[in-house]
C-alpha positions as CSV (number, residue, x, y, z in Angstrom):
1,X,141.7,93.0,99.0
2,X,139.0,91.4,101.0
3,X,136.8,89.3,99.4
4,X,133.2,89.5,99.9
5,X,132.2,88.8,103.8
6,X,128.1,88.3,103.8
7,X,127.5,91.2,105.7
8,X,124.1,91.0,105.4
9,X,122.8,94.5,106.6
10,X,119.6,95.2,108.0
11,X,117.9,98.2,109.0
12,X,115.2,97.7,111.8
13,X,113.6,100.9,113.7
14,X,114.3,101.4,117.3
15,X,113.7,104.4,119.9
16,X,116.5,105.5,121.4
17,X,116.3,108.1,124.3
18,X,112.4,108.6,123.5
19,X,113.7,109.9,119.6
20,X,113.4,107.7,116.1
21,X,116.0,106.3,115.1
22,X,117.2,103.2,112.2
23,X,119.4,101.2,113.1
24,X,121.5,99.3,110.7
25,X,122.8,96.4,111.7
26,X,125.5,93.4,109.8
27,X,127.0,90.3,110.8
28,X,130.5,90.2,111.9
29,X,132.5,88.1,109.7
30,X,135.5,86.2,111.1
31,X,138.8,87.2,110.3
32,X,142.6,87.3,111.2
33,X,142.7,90.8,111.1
34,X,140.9,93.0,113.0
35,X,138.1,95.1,110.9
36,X,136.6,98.1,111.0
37,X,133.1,99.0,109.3
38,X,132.0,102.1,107.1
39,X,128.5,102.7,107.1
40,X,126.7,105.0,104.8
41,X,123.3,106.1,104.7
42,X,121.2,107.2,102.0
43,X,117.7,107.9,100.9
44,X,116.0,107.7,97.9
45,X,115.8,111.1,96.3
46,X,114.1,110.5,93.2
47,X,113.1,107.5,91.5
48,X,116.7,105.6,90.5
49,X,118.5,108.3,92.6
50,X,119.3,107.9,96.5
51,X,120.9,110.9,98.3
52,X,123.4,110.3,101.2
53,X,122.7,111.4,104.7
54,X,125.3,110.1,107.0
55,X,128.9,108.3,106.7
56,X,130.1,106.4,109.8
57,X,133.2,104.5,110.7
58,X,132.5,102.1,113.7
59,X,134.0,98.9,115.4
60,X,130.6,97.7,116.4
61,X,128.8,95.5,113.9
62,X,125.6,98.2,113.7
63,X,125.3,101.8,113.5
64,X,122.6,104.6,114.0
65,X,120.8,107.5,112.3
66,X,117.9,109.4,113.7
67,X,114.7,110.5,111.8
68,X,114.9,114.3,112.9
69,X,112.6,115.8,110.4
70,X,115.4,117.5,108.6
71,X,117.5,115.3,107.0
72,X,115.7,112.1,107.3
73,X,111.7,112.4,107.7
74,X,108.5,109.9,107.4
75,X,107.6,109.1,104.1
76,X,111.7,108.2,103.3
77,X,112.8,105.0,101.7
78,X,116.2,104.2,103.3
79,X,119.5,102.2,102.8
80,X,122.8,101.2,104.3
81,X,125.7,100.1,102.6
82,X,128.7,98.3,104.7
83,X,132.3,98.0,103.7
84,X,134.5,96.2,105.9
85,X,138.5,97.0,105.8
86,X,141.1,96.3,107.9
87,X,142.3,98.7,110.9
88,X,146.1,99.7,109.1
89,X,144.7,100.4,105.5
90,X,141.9,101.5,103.7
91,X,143.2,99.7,100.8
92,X,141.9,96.3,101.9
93,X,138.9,96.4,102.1
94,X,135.4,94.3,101.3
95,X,132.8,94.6,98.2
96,X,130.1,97.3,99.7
97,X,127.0,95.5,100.8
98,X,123.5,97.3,100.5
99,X,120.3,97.0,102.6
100,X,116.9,96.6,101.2
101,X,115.0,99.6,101.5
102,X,113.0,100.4,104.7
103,X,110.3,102.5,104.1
104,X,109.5,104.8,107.0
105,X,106.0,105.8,107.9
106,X,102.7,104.5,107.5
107,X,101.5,101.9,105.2
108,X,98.1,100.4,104.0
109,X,98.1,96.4,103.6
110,X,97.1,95.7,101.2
111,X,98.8,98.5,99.2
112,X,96.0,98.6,97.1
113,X,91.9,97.4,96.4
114,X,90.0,95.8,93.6
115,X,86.8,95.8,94.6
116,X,83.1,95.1,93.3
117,X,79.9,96.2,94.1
118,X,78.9,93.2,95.7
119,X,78.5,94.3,99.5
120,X,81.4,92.5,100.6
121,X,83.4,93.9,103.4
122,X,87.3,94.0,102.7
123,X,89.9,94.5,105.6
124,X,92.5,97.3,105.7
125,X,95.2,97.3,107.8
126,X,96.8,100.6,108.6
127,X,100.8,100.7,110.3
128,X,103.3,102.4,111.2
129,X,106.6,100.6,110.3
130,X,108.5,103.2,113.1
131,X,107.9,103.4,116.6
132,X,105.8,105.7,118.4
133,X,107.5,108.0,120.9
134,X,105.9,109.3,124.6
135,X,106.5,112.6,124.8
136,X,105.8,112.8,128.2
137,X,102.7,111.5,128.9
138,X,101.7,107.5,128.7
139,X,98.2,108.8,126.8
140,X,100.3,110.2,124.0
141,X,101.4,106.8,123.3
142,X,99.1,106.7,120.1
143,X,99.2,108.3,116.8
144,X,95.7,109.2,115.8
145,X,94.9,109.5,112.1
146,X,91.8,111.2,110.3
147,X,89.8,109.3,107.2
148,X,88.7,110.4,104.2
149,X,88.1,109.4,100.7
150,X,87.9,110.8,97.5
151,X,86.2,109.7,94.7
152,X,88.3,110.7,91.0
153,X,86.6,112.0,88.0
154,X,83.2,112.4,89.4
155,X,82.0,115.3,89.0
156,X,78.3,114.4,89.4
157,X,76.5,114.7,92.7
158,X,75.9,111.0,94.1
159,X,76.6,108.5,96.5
160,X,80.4,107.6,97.1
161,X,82.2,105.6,95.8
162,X,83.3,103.4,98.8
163,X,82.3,103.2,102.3
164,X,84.6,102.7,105.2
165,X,84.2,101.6,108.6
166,X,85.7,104.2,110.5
167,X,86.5,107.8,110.3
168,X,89.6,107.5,112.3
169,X,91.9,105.5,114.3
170,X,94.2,105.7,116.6
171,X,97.5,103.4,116.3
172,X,98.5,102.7,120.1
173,X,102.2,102.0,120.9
174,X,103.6,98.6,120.8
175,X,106.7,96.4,120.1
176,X,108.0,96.7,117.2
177,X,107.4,92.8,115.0
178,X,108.1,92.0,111.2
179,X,108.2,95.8,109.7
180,X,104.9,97.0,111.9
181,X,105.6,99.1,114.8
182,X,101.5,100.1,115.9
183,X,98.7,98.7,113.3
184,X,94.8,99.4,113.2
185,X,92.4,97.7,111.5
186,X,88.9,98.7,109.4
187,X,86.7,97.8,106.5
188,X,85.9,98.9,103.2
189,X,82.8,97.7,100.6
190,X,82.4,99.4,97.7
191,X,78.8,101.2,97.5
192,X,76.6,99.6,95.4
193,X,74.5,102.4,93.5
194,X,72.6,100.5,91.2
195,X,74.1,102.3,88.0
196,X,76.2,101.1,84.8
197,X,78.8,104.0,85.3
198,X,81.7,101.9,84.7
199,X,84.8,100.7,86.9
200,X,86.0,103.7,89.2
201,X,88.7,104.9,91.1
202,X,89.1,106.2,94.9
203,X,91.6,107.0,97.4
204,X,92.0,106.7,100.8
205,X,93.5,108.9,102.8
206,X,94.8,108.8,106.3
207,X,95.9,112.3,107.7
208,X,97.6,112.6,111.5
209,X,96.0,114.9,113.3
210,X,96.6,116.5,116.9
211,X,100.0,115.9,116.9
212,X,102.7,118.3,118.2
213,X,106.3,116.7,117.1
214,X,107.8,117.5,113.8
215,X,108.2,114.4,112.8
216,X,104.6,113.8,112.5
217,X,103.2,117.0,112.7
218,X,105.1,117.8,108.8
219,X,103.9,114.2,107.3
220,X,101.3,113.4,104.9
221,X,100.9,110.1,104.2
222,X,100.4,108.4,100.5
223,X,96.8,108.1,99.6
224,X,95.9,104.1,98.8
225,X,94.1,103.3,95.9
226,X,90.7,101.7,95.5
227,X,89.3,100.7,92.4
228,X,85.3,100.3,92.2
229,X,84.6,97.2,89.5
230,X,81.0,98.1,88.1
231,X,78.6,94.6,88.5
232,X,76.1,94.2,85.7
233,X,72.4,95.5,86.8
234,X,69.6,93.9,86.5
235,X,65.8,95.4,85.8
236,X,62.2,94.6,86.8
237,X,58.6,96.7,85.8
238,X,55.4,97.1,87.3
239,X,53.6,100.0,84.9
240,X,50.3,100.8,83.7
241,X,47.5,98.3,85.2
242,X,49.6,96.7,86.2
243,X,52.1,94.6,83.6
244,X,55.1,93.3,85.2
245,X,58.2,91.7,83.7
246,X,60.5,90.1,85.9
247,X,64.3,90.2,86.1
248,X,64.4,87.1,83.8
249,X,62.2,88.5,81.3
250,X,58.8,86.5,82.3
251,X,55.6,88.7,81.8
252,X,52.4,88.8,83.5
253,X,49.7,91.1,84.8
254,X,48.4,91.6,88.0
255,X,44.8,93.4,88.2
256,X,44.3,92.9,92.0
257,X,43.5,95.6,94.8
258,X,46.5,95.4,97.7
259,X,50.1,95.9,98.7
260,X,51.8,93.2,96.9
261,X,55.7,92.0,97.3
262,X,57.2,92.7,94.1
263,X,61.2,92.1,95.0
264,X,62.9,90.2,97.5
265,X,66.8,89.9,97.6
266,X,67.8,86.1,98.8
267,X,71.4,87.3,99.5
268,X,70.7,90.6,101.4
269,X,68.2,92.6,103.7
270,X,66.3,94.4,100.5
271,X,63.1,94.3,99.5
272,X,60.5,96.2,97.4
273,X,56.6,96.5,98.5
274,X,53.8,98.3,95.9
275,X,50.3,99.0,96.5
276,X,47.6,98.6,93.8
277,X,44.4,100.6,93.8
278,X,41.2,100.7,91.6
279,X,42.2,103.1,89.1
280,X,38.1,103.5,87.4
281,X,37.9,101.0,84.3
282,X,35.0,101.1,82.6
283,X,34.8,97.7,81.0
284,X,36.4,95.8,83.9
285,X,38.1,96.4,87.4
286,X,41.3,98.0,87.1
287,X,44.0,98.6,89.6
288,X,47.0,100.9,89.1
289,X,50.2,101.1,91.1
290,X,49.2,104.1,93.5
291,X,52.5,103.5,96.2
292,X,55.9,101.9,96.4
293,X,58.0,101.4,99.6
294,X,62.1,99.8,99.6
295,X,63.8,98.7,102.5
């Protein structure tokens, strides 16, 4: 038998003749003999479970399969597994040597968010690890996706969750480099709402839309996750005539007539304006808050 020959395979997307297609490609060991390759492709089916698609016997040191919607579509993980054996027998032949799985579709980098509700604006990248295909006309050279989220176990009318920077983009056509095919790039920042309600959960999703092949038109991309980490709140009063306690706890009053400042945020554009009035005391001049203005 043949001992193992470091095939090394690799599966790497490619178009061929304007259709998807893998391509899974080994080295070429050296030998005495000439060799022949068997190729076979799978996908995985369920969890722990892969499903095979296509067998091939080939002289070349690479082989094909095309995503056609049917047996192979976007949203697949796939592998190839080589065995080299010599051209007389099928009796000597090498250890089978797997690929890593390639995952076919789009992706969200990072694959997931923890985020708090601090204003910060996080980058998401959106690819496509396959190519995308001209079907005729160089404007269709794009894939354009639709954004949404979804906030889980709210049921309470109220702001969202998380805020994104754009409600679609388009992922234009381009080399394919390092597992990314087309990419597009946007922000997220958690909202911040002012309440205790806990840590939360949202999703992202990313839906193709206008789209007339199969292969996209019958794809629905995995949601991306985006948990919400709840920051602690602070509090400040102004009540009565007025008494006012600070967000550290100092206390004072403030019986002046005027619009006063009564917050200021140092680390964003917020800011909190009231306007005292006389109010009628009797023993002494009173004012009471009679207005209040945020920006």
């Amino acid at each position: 038998k043949l001992t193992s020959l470091a095939l090394q395979p690799v599966i790497t997307p490619e178009l061929v003749q304007g259709r998807v297609h893998l391509k899974c490609t080994f080295s070429r060991p050296s030998s005495k003999v000439p060799l022949q390759y068997m190729v076979v492709w799978s996908r995985l089916f369920t969890p722990g479970k892969k499903e095979q698609i296509q067998r091939d016997t080939t002289l070349q040191s690479f082989s094909y399969v095309e995503m056609n919607s049917v047996n192979l579509k976007l949203g697949d993980t796939v592998f190839c597994i080589v065995t080299a054996f010599t051209r007389d027998t099928l009796e000597q032949q090498s250890l089978p040597e797997e690929s890593k799985g390639f995952y076919a579709g789009i992706k969200f980098l990072p694959e997931s968010l923890q985020i708090a509700e601090d204003g910060k604006e996080h980058v998401l990248t959106i690819l496509s690890t396959v190519p995308i295909a001209c079907p005729g006309h160089i404007d269709s050279c794009k894939i354009t996706l639709q954004l949404s989220t979804e906030d889980l176990g709210n049921q309470l009318l109220g702001p969202p969750n998380i805020a994104l920077s754009a409600c679609q983009v388009d992922l234009l056509q381009a080399p394919c480099l390092e597992s990314s095919c087309a990419a597009a790039a946007l922000t997220v920042t958690a909202v911040t709402d002012f309440a205790q309600d806990g840590n939360r959960i949202s999703h992202i999703r990313a839906e193709p839309v206008g789209w007339r092949d199969l292969l996209w038109r019958a794809y629905t991309p995995k949601d991306m996750k985006v948990t919400v980490r709840d920051l602690p709140t602070g509090n400040c009063y102004s009540f009565t005539d007025p008494h006012i306690i600070t967000f550290d706890g100092w206390r004072y009053d403030n019986y002046k007539i005027g619009t006063f400042l009564l917050c200021r945020s140092m680390s964003r554009a917020f800011e909190v304006h009231v306007r005292q009035w006389d109010c009628g005391g009797h023993r002494s001049a009173t004012a009471c808050n009679c207005g209040v203005a945020a920006r």
